[in-house]
N, C-alpha and C positions, 0 to 999 in steps of 0.2 A: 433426442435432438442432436447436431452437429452443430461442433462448437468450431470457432477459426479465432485463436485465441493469439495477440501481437505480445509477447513481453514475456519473458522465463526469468524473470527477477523474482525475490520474495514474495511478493503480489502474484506476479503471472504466475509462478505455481503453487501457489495457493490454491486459485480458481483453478488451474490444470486440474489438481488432486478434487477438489470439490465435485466440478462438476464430469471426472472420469471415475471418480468412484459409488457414482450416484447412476451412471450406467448410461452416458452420455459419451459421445464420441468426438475427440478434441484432436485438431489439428494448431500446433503453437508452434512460432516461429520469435526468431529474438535478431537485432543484429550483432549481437554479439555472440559471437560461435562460440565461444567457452561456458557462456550459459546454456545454450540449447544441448551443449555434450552433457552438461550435467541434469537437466531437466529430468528426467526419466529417474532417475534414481533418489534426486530430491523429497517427486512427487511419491515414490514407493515410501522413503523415510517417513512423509507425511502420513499416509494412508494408515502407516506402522500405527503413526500417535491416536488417530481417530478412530481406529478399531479398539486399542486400550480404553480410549475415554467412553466411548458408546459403547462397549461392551460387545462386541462383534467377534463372534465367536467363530471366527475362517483363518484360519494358518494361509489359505490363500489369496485373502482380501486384497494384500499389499500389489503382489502380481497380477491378480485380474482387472484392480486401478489401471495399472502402465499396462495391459494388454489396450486398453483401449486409448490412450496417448501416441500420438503419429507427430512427429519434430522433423524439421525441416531447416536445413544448411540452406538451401539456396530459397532466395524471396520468391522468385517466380513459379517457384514448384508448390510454396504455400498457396498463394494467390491464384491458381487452379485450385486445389482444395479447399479455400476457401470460396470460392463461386459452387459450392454445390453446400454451401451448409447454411442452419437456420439463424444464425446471431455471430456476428462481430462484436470481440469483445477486444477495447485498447485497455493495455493493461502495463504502460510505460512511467516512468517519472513524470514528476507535476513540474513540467516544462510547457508552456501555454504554446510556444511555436513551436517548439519537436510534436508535439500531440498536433495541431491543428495540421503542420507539414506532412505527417503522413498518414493523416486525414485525407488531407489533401489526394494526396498519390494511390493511394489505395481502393476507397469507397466509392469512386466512382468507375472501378475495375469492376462492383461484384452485379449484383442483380437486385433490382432495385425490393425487393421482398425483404432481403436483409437486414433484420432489427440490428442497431448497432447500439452495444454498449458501451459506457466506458467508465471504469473503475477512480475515476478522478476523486480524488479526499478532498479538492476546493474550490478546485476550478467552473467557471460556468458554462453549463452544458449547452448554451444558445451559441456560445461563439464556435464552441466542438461542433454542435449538431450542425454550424454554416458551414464551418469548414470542411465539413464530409456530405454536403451535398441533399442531406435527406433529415432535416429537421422534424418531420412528421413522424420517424421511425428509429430517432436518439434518443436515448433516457441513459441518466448514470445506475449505475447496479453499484455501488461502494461497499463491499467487506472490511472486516475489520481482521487484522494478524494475530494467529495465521489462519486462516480465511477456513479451513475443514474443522478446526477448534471452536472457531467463534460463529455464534450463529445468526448474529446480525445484520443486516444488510439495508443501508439508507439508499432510497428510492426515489431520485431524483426528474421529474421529468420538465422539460423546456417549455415555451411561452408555445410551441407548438407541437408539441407532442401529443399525439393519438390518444386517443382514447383506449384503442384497443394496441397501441404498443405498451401504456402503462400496465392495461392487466394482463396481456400476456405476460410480460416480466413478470408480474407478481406470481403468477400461476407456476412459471418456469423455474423461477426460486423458492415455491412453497412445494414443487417437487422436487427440489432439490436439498428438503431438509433445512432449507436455510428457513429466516425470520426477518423478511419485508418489513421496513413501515417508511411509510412517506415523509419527505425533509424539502424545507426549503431552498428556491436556486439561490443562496445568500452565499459570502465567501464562507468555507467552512462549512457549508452546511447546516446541520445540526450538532455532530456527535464534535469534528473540529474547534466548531465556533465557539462552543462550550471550554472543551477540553485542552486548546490552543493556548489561551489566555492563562491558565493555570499552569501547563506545562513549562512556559516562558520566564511564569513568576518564580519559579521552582531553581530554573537556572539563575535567573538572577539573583536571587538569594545565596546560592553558591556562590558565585561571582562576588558576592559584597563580603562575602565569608561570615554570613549569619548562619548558617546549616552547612553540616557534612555530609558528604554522599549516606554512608551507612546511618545517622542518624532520622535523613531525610526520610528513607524507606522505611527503618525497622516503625518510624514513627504515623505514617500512612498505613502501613500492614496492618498494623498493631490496632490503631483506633476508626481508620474509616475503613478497614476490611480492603485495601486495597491485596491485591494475589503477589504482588512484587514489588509494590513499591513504586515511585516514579523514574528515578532516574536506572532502574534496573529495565522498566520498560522500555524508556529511551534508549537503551542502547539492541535493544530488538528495534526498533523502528529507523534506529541508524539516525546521527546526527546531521550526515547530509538530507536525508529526509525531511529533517524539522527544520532546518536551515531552508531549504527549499520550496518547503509549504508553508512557513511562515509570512518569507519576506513576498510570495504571490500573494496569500491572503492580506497581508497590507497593503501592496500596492493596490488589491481593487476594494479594501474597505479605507486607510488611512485611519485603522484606530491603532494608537502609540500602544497597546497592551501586548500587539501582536508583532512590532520589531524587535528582531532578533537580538540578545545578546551577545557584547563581544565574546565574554566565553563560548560560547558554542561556534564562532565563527574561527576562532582562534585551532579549538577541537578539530573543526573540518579541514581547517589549514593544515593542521599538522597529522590529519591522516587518522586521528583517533575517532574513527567512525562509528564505535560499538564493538557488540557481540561478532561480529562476522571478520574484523579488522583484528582481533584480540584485543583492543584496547579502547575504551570509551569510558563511562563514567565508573565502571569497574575493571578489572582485571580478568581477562578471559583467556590466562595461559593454562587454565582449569577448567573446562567449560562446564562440568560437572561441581564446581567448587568453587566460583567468580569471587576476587576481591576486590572490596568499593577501595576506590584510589581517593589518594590524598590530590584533591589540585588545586591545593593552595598556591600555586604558583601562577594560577589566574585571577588571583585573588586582585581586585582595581582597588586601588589606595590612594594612589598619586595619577598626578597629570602624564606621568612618566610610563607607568601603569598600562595607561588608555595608548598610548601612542606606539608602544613596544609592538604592537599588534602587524606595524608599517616596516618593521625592521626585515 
């Protein structure tokens, strides 16, 4: 199948390396030109990791992935290669008007046969599937990071979604090695809606200076079998991330579990984004070697505390 994949972020190539190393042909486009330079080489690194874990015994796997990855500098040049292929996938941050806008602009460029995906972690896919014109032929596909690693994929389909757009998705992603299963159009979802409310509680317990980053993980690893711990995951999903999908899934549920903490808004102020930024709830001047940071200097005490935030 031909892919016409929007977004070369953590996500976008994710699904780039998935579905080009599964022997699928992907055309991805970003507005950001410094991602789409790097795309190609991201996706090799990935394809590296997914031959180790699966056991894939090809010195040339990483290569034969990015022979079949086509990126594209200019929009217009995508948007011809994307009218000749079988699924749109949006694959941009959980921005409800940036996705719906170029929704907008795009999906009614392609041909109307175009199954459109969209990798959204909360958002609901009735107001994507309005705003792209083709509600019959929307469903969300949601991966989880990093998408060729993880083999789960929540399957979301709209108040009008096909019959035969849901099982083609599924067919498409059970060739694709991935692992379908169906989730509610709720904020969150399934895998969020769960995992949201915890992940929040976790900060703010940092925040009150009841736990420490290293104790927080060693003590999750240790007894609920978590692979890294919480706030070591967090800083792979990047703080702007949680900051972003949080305060969307409150505004369209308004449950107080899911408003963001000032520490983590504080984090995203000052740039401490995670693993990618070198700095987040550990130390990543080691990437090989992270150490959990002291931040205790977010630590909320006082009324003074809370308000420092405005300085």
């Amino acid at each position: 199948m031909k892919f016409a994949i929007m977004g070369t972020g953590v996500m976008g190539c994710g699904w780039i390396t998935q579905c080009a190393m599964t022997g699928h042909e992907v055309h991805c486009f970003d507005s950001y030109t410094d991602a789409v330079a790097k795309a190609k080489d991201t996706c090799q690194n990935l394809a590296g990791k997914a031959a180790k874990k699966y056991k894939i015994d090809d010195p040339e796997f990483g290569t034969k992935t990015v022979n079949n990855i086509n990126t594209y500098q200019d929009k217009a040049d995508f948007i011809t290669a994307a009218k000749k292929c079988d699924i749109f996938f949006e694959v941009i941050f959980e921005d409800l008007k940036l996705k719906c806008d170029v929704l907008t602009e795009l999906l009614p460029q392609l041909p109307e046969n175009i199954i459109f995906w969209s990798n959204t972690s909360s958002l609901d896919i009735d107001i994507l599937s309005e705003a792209g014109g083709r509600p019959e032929r929307s469903i969300v596909a949601h991966g989880m990071n990093p998408v060729p690693l993880m083999p789960g994929v929540e399957v979301v389909p709209g108040v009008k979604t096909s019959a035969e757009t849901l099982e083609s998705t599924r067919k498409t992603l059970l060739d694709m090695k991935k692992v379908p299963f169906l989730a509610p159009n709720i904020p969150g979802f399934w895998v969020n809606r769960l995992l949201f409310p915890q992940m929040l509680d976790a900060i703010r317990l940092l925040e009150q200076g009841k736990i420490k980053v290293e104790d927080g993980d060693v003590g999750l690893n240790t007894c609920l079998g978590h692979p890294q711990g919480a706030f070591k995951l967090y800083d792979f999903v990047t703080t702007p991330t949680i900051l972003r999908v949080a305060l969307q899934m409150y505004q369209a549920s308004d449950d107080p579990r899911i408003y963001p903490p000032l520490l983590l808004i504080r984090m995203v102020k000052n740039g401490e984004y995670g693993a990618g930024s070198g700095k987040g709830f550990y130390d990543w001047s080691d990437p090989r070697n992270p150490k959990a940071r002291d931040l205790s200097q977010y630590v909320i005490g006082t009324a003074e505390d809370m308000t420092d935030i405005l300085k």
